[in-house]
C-alpha positions in Angstrom: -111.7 20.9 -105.0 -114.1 18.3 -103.0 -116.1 16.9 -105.5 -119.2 15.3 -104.0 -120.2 12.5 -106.3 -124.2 12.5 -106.0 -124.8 10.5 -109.2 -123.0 7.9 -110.4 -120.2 7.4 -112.3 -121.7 6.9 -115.7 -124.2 9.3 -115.1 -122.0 12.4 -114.5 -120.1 11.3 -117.5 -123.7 11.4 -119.4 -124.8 14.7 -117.7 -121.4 16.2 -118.9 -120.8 14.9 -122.1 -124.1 16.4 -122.6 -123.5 19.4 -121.4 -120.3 19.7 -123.1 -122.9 19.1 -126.3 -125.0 22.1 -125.7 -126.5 21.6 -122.4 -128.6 19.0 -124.0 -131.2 17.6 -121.0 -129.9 14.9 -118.4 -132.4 12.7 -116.7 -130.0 10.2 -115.0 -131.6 8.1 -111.9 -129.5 10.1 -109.2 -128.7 8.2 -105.7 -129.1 11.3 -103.5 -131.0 14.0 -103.3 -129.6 16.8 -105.5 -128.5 19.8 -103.9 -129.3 23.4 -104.1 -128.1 25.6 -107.0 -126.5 27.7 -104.0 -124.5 25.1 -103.1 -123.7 23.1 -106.4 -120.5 22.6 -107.5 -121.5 21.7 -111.4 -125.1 20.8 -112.7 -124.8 17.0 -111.8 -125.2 18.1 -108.5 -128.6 20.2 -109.1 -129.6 16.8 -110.5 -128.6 17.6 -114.4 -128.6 20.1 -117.2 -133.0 20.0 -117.4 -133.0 20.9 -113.7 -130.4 23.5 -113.5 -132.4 25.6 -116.3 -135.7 24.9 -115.0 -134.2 26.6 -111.6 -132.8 29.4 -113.2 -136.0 30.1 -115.0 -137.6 30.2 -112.0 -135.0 32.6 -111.0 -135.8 34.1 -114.5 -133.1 36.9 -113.9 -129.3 37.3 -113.8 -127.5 40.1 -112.3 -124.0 40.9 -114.4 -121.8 43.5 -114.1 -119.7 45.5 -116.2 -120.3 43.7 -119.1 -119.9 46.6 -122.2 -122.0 45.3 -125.1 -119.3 46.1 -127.5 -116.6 44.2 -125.0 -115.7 40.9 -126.7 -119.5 40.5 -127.9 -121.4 40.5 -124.6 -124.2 42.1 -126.7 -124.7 38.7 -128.4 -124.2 36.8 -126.2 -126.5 38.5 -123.3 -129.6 38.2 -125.9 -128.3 34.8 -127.0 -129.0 33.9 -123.5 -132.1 35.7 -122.8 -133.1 34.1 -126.3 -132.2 30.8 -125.4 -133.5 30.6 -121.5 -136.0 33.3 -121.3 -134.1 34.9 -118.3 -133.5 38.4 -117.8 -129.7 39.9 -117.9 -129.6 43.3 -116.6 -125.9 44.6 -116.3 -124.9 47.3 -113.4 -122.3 49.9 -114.5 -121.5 48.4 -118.0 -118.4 50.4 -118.0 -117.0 49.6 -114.6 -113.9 47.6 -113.8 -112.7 44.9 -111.8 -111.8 46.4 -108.7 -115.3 47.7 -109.1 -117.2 44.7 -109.5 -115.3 43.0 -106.4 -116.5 46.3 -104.5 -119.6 45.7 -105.7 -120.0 42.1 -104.3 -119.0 43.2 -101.3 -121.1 46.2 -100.9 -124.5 44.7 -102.2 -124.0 41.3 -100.1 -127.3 39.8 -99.3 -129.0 42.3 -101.2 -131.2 41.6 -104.7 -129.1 43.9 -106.7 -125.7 42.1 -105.8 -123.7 40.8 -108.7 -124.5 37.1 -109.9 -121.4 36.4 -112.0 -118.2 38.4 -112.8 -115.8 39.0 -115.6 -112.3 39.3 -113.7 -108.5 40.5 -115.2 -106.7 37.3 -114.2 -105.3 39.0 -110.8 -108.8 40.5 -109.9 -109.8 37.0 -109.7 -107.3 35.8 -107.9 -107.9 38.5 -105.4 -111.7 37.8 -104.7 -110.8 34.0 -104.5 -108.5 34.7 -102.0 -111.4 37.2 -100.2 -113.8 33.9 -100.2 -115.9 35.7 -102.5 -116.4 33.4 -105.1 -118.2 29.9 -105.3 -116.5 26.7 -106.8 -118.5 25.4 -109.9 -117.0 23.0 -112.5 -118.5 24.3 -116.0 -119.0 20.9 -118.2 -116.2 21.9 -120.0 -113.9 22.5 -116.7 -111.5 19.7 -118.0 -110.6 21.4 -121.1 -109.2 24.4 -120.1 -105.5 25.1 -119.6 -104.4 24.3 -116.5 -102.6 27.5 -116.4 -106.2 29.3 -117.5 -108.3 28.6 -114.3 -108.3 28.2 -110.2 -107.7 24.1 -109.3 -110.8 24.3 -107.2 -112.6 26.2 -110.0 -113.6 29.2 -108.1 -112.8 31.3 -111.3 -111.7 30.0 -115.1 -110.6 32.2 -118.1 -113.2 32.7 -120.7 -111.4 34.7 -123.4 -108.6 37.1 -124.2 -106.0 38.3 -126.2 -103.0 40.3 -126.9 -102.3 44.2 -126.0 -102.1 46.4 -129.1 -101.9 49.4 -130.2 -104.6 51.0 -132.4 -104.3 54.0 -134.3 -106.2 56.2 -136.9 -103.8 56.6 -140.1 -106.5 59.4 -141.2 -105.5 62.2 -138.2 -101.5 60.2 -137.5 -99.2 60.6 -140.5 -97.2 57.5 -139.4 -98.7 55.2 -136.6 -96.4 53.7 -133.9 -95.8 49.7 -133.9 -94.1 49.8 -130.6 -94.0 51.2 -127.4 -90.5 53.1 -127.6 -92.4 54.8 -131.0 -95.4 56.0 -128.4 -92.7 58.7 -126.7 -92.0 60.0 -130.0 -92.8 63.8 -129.8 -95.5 64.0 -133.1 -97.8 62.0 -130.5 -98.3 65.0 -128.1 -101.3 64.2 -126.0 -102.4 61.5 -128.3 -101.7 58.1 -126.6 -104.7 56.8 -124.3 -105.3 53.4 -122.7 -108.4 52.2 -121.3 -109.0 52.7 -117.7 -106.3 53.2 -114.8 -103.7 49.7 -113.7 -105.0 50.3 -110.2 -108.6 48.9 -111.0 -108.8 47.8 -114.6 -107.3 44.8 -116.1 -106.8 46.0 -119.6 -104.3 49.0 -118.3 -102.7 46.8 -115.5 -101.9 44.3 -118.7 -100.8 47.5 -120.8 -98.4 48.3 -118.4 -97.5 44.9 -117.8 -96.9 45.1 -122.0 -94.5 48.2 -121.7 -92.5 47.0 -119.0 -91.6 43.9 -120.5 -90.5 46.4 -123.3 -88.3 48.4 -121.3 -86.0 45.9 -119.1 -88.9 44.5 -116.9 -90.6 40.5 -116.6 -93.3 39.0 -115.2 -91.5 39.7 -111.8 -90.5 42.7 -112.3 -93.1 45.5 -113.8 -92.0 48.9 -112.1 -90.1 49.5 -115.8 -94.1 49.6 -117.2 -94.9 52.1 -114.2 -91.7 54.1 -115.3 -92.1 53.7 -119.1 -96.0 55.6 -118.4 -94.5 58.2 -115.9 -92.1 59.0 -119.1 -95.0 58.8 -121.2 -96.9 61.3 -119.1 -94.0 63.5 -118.6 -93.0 64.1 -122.1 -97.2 64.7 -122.6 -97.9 62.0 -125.1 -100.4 60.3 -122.3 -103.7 61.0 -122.7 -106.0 59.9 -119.9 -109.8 60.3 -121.7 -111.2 56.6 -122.4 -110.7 55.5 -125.7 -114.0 54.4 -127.1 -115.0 54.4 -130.4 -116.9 58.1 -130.2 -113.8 59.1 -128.6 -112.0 58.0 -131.6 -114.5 58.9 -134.2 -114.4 62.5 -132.9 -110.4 62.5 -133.2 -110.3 62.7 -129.2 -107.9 59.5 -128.5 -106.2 58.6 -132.2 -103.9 56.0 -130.1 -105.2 53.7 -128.4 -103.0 50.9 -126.4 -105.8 48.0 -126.2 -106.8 44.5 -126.1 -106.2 43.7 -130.1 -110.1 42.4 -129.9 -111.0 45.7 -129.0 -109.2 47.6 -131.0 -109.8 45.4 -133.8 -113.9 45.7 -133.3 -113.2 49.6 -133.7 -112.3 48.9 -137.6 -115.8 47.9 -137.7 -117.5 50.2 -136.1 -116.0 53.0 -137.4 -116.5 52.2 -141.0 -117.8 55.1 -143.0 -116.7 57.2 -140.3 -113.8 58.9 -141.7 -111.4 57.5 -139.3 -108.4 54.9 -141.2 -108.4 52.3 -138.1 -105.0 50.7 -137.7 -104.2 47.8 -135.1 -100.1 46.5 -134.5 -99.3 43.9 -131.8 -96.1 45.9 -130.5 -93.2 44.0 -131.5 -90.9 44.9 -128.5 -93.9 44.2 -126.1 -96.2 40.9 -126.8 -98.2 40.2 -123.7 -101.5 38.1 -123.7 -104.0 37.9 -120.9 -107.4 36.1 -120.5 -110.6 37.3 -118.8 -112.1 35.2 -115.9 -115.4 34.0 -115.3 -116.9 33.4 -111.5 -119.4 33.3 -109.6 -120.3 35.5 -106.4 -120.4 33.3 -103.5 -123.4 34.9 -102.2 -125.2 35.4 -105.2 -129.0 36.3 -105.4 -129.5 34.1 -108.4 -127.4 31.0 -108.0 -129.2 29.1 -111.0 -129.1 31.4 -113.4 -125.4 32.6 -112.1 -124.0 28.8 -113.1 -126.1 28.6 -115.9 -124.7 31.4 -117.6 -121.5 30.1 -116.7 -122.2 26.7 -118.9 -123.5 29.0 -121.2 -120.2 31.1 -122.1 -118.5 27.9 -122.5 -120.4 26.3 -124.8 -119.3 26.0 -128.2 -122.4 29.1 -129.1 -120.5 31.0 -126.4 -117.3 30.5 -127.6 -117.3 30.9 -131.1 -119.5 34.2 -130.7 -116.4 35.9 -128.8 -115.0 35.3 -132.3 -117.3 37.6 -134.1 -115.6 40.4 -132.3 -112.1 39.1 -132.6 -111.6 37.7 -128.9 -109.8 34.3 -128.4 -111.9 31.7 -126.9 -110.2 30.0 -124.1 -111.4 26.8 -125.8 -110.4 27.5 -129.1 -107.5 24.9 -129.5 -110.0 22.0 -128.0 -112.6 23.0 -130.3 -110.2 23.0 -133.6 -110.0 19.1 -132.2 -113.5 18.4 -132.1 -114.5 20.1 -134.8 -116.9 23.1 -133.5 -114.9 25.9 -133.6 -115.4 28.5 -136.3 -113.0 28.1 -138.6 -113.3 31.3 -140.7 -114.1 33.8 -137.5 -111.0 31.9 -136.1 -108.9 32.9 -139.4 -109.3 36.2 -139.1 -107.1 36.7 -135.7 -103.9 38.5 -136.2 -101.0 35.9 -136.1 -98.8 36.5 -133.3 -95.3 34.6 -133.3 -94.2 32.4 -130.5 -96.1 30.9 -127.6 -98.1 33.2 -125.4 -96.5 33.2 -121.7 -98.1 33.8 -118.7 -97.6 35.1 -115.2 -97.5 33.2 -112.3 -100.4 33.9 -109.8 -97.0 34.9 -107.3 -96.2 37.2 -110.1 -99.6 38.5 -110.5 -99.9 39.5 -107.2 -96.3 40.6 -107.1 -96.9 43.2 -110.0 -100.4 44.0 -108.9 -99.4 45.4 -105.3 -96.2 47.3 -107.0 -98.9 49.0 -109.4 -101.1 49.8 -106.4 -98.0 51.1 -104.3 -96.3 53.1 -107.2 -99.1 54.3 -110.0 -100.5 57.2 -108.5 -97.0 58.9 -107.5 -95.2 57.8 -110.4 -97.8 58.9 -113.3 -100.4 60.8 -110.9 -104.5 60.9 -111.6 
């Protein structure tokens, strides 16, 4: 990315260390005129922390999308933020996808209701960057994520994530299924639900991603997932209704294949509910995935949009993804420096071996044979 250095050296290092702090204020003597929030590629360049909220409070609204309050703890951290900055989040179709909120951007361009920010499956992202949807903005903590967790030029950057799992409620199953070859097993008739469709979802695309590395497949090669749900549909253990918890608490989807931070969250919210919550990382299928944050390009709020960015990745924003079990994309730099939550962090299922991840050529590889081959191989 073309960084335009507007301040000097020591005080970008100043406005981001504070940042990095808490978006503590920044009043560094600039040498330019800052630009506008449209057009800034981190707060230096709105001239500091102080005037990027000040902007966005003018704004005093942010347009989100498909941001479920019981997804990774985007209840607490929406009011955390409207808490914190006095600025309005209102979320359109809380239960869309990503293939919906790139439509969404597109459809609603130059319009008030368009989407500010986005929370992207990895090759969603990729997609709109590659559509010139989304605006390059360095977050203050831009440095510390993976290089393999966000866009060079920073047009998107992974937030959070986890592993897919499979959750099941011992109360209704007599014996609950710890990997994907037990999920065609014929007691499971018409129990075994996932959330969403591969085709526009990024928690299904990385369930399918999951079974086919369980049945022959890699990160090159995921038709074996595409075939392993075609079985699963064909012997009728698939069941397409969504698997939320009053799904669940009503016996309609007692297997669920799931983020493990959703699945986990379910034991909670289903206490006292009758239902005997179970969660297994399947052994014969370990994949982990990250969510990305961005920024519509064209967005109605531009302040607010990057503001919220900072927000999720400060260490408020990424400790409370712990509370609901999701891994903080920072986590490993905050265990450094001595802000991350050590007892939320403790309570993550340990998963053996190093998490790999696919290429954004193998992203895009396994995305268009999904898109090709779903919908014949495993039908609507």
């Amino acid at each position: 990315m073309a960084t335009h250095h507007r301040v000097r050296a020591g005080a970008l290092l100043c406005c981001l260390g504070l940042a990095a702090l808490g978006l503590g204020a920044c009043q560094e003597e600039r040498t330019t005129r800052p630009v506008e929030p449209s057009r800034a590629e981190s707060a230096a360049e709105v001239g500091g922390t102080t005037a990027l909220i000040k902007a966005a409070k003018r704004e005093g609204r942010l347009n989100a999308i498909a941001l479920p309050r019981q997804w990774a703890n985007y209840g607490a951290l929406i009011d955390g933020f409207e808490k914190k900055y006095r600025i309005k989040v209102v979320v359109d179709n809380p239960s869309g996808h990503s293939q919906q909120e790139i439509d969404a951007v597109k459809r609603y361009r130059g319009q008030e209701r368009a989407p500010d920010v986005l929370d992207l499956g990895d090759s969603f992202a990729q997609s709109a960057a590659r559509q010139n949807l989304l605006a390059p903005y360095q977050v203050a903590q831009f440095d510390k994520i993976p290089p393999e967790q966000k866009d060079a030029e920073a047009h998107w950057y992974n937030n959070y994530g986890g592993y897919v799992s499979i959750g099941c409620d011992a109360a209704r199953v007599r014996t609950c299924p710890a990997s994907f070859a037990d999920l065609l097993r014929p007691e499971y008739k018409g129990l075994v639900s996932m959330h969403g469709e591969p085709t526009i979802a990024g928690s299904a695309f990385a369930s399918v991603y999951a079974a086919a590395l369980a049945n022959g497949g890699s990160f090159d090669d995921i038709q074996p997932g595409i075939d392993f749900f075609a079985r699963l549909d064909k012997v009728g253990n698939y069941n397409r209704a969504d698997p939320n918890p009053a799904a669940i608490a009503k016996g309609k989807t007692p297997i669920s294949i799931e983020w493990d931070y959703l699945n986990l969250q379910h034991i909670d919210q289903l206490r006292g509910t009758g239902v005997d919550w179970k969660v297994s990382i399947p052994f014969d299928g370990s994949f982990s995935q990250y969510y990305a944050q961005a920024i519509n390009k064209d967005a109605p709020h531009p302040a607010a949009a990057r503001l919220w960015q900072e927000y999720l990745f400060s260490p408020e924003g990424q400790n409370l993804r712990l509370v609901d079990y999701a891994r903080p994309v920072l986590m490993s730099a905050m265990a450094k420096n001595g802000t991350l939550n050590k007892a939320l962090a403790a309570r993550l299922p340990t998963v053996e071996g190093t998490p790999q991840f696919p290429t954004e050529a193998q992203l895009n590889k396994a995305l268009q044979t999904v898109r090709e081959n779903w919908a014949k191989a495993v039908g609507g």
